[in-house]
N, C-alpha and C positions, 0 to 999 in steps of 0.2 A: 574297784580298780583292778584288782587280783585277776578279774574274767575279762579285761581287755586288753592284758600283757598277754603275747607268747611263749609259753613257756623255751624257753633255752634260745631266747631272743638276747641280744645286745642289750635293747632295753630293760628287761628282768633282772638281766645279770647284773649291768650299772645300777641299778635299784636297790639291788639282792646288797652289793659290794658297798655300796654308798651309805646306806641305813643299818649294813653290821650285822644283818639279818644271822643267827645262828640257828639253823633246822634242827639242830641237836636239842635244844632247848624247846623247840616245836612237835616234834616227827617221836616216833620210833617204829621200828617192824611189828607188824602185828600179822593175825594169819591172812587178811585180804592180799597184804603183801607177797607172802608165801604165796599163796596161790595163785598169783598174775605172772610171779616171772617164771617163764619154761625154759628160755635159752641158758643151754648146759656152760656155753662160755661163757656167758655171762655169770651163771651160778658159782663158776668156776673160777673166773675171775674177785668172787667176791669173797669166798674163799682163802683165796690167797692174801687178801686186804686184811680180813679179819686173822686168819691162823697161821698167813705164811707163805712162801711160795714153794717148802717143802710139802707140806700138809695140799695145797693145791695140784705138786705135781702126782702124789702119790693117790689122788681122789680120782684126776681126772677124765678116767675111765669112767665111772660111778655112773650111777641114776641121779635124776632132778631131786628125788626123794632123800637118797642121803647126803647128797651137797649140800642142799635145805637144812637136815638136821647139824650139818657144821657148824650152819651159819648159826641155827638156835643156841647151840649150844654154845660158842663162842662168845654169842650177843647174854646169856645168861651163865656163865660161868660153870657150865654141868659137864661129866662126862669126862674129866679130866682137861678140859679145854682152859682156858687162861680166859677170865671177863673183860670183854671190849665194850666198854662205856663210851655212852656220846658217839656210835657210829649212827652214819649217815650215808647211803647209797651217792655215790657222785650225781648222780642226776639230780642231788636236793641240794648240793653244794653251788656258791655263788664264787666264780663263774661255775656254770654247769660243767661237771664232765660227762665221759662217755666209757664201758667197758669193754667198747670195741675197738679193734683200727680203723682209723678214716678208710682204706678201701673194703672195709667187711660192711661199712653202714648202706643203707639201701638208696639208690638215687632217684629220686621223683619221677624220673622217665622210663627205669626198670619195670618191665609187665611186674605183675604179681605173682609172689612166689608159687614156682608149680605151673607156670603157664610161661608158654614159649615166644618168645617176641615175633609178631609179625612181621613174615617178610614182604619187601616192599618189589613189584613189579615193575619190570623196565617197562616205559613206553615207548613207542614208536615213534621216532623223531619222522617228521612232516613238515614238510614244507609248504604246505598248505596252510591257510589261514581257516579254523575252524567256523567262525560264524562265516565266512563266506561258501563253507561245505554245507551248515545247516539249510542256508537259505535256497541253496541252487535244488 
């Protein structure tokens, strides 16, 4: 059933809310984790979830690298950092959240990052009927 939901569908989320579902109980960070998120606002934003919004404004200059080690150490109580137990990335929470602004998220119809949208060409308005052009 799990592979014919949407993840951060309506449906999911009612599922996720309805059944109680706790991903804390499920989940935790592990290094595949670390290694998939690169987005610095994002890192940065999680940062701030876990250590603060002091600790967040003061990092987020930083590399992916020591944001990461924030989040480690926060998630494991090392380094001076205070331990946050039971954390869960929003996008595992029912409903799902998001660590970006609605207009930072990418829209279906945006080319792909790094490529320029095509521009589209005027046509020639005619007052001609074109199958009647092909056929003559």
């Amino acid at each position: 059933m799990g592979e014919t939901l949407e993840a951060g569908s309506g449906v999911a989320d009612a599922l996720g809310t309805l059944l109680e579902v706790d991903m804390a109980d499920l989940w935790e960070a592990d290094e595949p984790f670390f290694e998939l998120i690169r987005d610095k606002k994002v890192l940065t934003a999680m940062v701030a979830e876990l250590a603060g919004q002091d600790a967040a404004a003061a990092n987020a200059g930083q590399t992916g690298k020591v944001l990461k080690g924030i989040i480690r150490d926060c998630l494991a109580g090392e380094n001076g950092r205070a331990r946050v137990d039971n954390w869960v990335p929003k996008w595992l929470l029912f409903p799902t959240g998001s660590y970006r602004l609605p207009a930072e998220l990418p829209n279906e119809n945006d080319p792909p990052e790094g490529e320029q949208p095509e521009e589209e060409t005027p046509q020639e308005e005619s007052d001609a009927d074109p199958m009647c052009e092909a056929a003559e």
